[in-house]
N, C-alpha and C positions, 0 to 999 in steps of 0.2 A: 222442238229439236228432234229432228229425226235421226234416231242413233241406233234404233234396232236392224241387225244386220252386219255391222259393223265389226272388225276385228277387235277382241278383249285381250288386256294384258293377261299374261301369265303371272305380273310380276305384285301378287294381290296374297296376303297371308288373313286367314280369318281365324279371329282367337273371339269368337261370339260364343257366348253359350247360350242357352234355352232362356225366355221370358221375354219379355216387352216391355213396351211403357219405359218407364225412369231403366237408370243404371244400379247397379246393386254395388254398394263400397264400403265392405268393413262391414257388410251385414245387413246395414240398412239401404232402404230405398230410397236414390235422389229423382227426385221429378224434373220434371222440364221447367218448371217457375224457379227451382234452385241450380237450373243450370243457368238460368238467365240473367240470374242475381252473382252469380257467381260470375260471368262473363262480364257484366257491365264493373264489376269490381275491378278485375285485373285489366280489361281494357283499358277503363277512364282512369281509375285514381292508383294503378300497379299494386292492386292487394294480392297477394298472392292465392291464387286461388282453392288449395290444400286446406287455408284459413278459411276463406267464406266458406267450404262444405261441413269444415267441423263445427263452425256454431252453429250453421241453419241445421244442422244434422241431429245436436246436442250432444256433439264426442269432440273427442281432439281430431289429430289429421288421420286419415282414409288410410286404411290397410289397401292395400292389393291382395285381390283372392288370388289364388292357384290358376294358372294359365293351362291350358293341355298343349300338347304342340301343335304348331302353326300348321293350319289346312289348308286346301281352295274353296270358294266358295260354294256352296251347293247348286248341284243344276237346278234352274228352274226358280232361281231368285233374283230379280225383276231389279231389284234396288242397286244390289253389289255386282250385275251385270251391267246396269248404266254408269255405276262407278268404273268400273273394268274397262268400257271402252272408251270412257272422257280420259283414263290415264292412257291407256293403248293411242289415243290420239296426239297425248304431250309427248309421249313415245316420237312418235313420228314425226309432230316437229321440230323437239328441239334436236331431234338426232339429225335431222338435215341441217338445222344450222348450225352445229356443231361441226359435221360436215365440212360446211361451206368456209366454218373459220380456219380449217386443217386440225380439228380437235375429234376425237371419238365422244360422246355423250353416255354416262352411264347412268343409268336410270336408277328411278329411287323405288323403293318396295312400299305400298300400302299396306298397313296393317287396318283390319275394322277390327274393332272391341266392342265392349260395353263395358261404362263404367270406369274400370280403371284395367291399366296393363303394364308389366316393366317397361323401361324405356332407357336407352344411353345418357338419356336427362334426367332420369328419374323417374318419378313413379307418373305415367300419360293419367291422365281425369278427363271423363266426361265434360267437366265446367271449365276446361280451360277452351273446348271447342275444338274445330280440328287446329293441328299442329305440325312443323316439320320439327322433328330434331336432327342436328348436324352432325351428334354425336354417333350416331348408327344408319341417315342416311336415308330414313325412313318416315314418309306422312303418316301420320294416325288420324282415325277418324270413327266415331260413334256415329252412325249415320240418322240415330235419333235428333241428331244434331240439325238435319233436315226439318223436322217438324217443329223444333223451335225456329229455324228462320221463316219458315211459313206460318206459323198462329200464332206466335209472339214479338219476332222483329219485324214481319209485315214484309217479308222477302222471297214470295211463293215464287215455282215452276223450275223447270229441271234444269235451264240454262243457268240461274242462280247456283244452282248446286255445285254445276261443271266450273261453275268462275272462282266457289270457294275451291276448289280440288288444282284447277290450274295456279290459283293465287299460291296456294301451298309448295307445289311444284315448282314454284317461281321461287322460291325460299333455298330450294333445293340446286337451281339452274345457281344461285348467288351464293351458295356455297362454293359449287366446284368451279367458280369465275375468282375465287378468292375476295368476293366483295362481305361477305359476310365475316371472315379472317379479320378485316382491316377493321371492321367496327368492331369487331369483339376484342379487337387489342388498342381499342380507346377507351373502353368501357372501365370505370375507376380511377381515370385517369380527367376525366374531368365535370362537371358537376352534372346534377341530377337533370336538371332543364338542357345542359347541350344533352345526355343520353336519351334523352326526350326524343328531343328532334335528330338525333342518329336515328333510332327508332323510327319514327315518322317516314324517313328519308329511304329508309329501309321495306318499310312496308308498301311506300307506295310505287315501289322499284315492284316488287311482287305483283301487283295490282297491273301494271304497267307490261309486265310480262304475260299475267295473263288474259291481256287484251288484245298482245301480239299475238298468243296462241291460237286466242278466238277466229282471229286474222286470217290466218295458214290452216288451221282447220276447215276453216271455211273456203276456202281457196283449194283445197283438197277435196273437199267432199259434200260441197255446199249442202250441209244440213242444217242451217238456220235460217230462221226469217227476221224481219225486225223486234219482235215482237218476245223473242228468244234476246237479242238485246238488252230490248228495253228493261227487261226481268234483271240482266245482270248490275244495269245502269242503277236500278232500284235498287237491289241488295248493295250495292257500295252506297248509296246513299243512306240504307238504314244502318249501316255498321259504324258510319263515319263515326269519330269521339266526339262532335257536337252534339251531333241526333243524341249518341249516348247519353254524354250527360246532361242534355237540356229533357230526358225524358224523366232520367232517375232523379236529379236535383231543381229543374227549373231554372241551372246559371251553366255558362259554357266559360272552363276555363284551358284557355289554348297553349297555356304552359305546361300543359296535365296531359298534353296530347299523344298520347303513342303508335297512331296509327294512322292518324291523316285527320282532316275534315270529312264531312259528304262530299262536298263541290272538289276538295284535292281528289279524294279515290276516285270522283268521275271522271273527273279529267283526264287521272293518268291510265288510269283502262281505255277511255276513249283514246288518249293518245297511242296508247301500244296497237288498239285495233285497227285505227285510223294509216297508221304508217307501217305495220308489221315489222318493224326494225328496233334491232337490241340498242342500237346508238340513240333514239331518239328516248329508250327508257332510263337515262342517265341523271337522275334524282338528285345524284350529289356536288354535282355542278352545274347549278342553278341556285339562282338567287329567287326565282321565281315559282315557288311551289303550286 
C-alpha cells in the first residue's frame, strides 16, 4: 500500500501516553494474549469485555486513568500517520458520495489511546479492539491492536490495518444513514438470537462499506496492488466468528454469531470493492447472507 505522501486528516485526537507493549488499566499491565482473550470473549459468546480483563487481571472491572487533553499526533510517527491518511481517505470518499446523494458527510474523529479512555459509551478498553461509538461520533483505536492481528490472529500488512479503520468508519457512515437508529430501536424488543443476527447484518454492512471504500480509494489514487487485497481478504477471514470460535472451543455455533462468518465478511468486502456502490451493501434485505 503506497500511502506515504498522501494527505492526513486533521481530524485525529491522540490521548497516548508514554510506554509500550500491553495497555496499562487500573494500574496493572494487560498484554496482547489478554487482549485476544478478551476479544474472542465478546466477539463469539458476547462477554462483556470489562469482565474478561478483571478476571485475567485478578481485580474487578478497569478504572480509566486520567486523560491529558486531546493532542495531534507527533511528527515524525509512522504508525498514526498511516492511520491519518487511510482516514483522510474515507474523508474523501464518503464526502463525495454524500455529495452525489445531495447530503454533506461529516466526518467522525479518531481518537488513539492505550488501554483505556472515556467514551460516550462508556469507559473505550484496549480488549474490546477498535470501536465506533454513536454516542460522540468518534472511532477508537489502541493501535497495539495491530500487533495482535499480526502475531496472533494471523492478519499481517498495512492494508489489513486500513480495512479494520475503514470497517469502523462504516459503523460511523451507518449511523448518520439512520441504519444503525433502526436496530438499536429493535434491540430488547426481540430475542437474543434475532439480536444476533441484527448484529451479524450489521457488521457485515460495515465490511461491505469498507470494500466500497477500498474501491474509490483506489480509483482515486491507485495505491494498492493485489496483494494489499489479498491481506484485507485474509483479515476478514481471520475475524470471522467461526474461525473464532472453532479456534478457542473446537465447535462453531452460528446462533452465537455476531459478526458474520469468514466466507460472509469476504463476500461482503468483496462485494463492496467489486461494485463500489452503497445500494449493492444492503445486508438487511437479503435473505442471502
Amino acid at each position: 500500500m503506497r500511502w506515504e505522501g498522501n494527505r492526513e486528516s486533521d481530524n485525529v485526537e491522540d490521548r497516548r501516553s508514554g510506554g509500550g507493549g500491553g495497555g496499562f488499566i487500573g494500574g496493572r499491565s494487560i498484554g496482547i494474549g489478554t487482549v485476544v482473550v478478551a476479544l474472542i470473549g465478546w466477539g463469539v459468546f458476547g462477554i462483556n469485555p470489562l469482565t474478561t480483563i478483571g478476571v485475567l487481571s485478578g481485580g474487578g472491572a478497569p478504572q480509566t486513568q486520567q486523560q491529558g487533553p486531546a493532542q495531534r499526533p507527533p511528527e515524525g510517527d509512522r504508525q498514526a500517520a498511516f492511520v491519518s491518511t487511510v482516514l483522510a481517505s474515507t474523508e474523501d470518499v464518503w464526502g463525495q458520495l454524500f455529495q452525489q446523494g445531495g447530503a454533506q458527510y461529516q466526518a467522525p474523529k479518531l481518537v488513539l489511546f492505550r488501554g483505556a479512555t472515556p467514551t460516550a459509551c462508556g469507559t473505550g478498553q484496549s480488549a474490546m479492539g477498535p470501536f465506533y461509538c454513536p454516542g460522540d461520533r468518534k472511532v477508537y483505536l489502541d493501535m497495539d491492536f495491530f500487533d495482535t492481528m499480526s502475531r496472533q490472529l494471523g492478519a499481517p500488512g498495512e492494508f489489513a490495518q486500513a480495512y479494520v479503520v475503514a470497517h469502523e468508519v462504516g459503523h460511523h457512515v451507518q449511523t448518520l444513514l439512520g441504519t444503525t437508529g433502526q436496530v438499536d430501536s429493535r434491540r430488547g424488543r426481540v430475542s437474543q438470537r434475532e439480536q444476533n443476527a441484527l448484529s451479524v447484518r450489521l457488521e457485515l454492512q460495515a465490511d461491505c462499506y469498507a470494500g466500497l471504500w477500498a474501491y474509490h480509494s483506489q480509483q482515486a489514487r491507485n495505491w494498492l496492488d493485489q496483494s494489499d487485497i489479498e491481506s484485507a481478504i485474509n483479515a476478514a477471514q481471520q475475524i470471522g466468528d467461526d474461525t473464532l470460535q472453532r479456534k478457542q472451543t473446537g465447535a462453531v455455533r452460528p446462533d452465537a454469531f455476531t459478526h458474520g462468518s469468514s466466507a460472509q465478511r469476504v463476500r461482503w468486502f468483496t462485494q463492496g470493492y467489486k461494485s463500489g456502490s452503497v445500494q449493492s451493501c444492503d445486508t438487511f434485505n437479503t435473505s442471502s447472507l
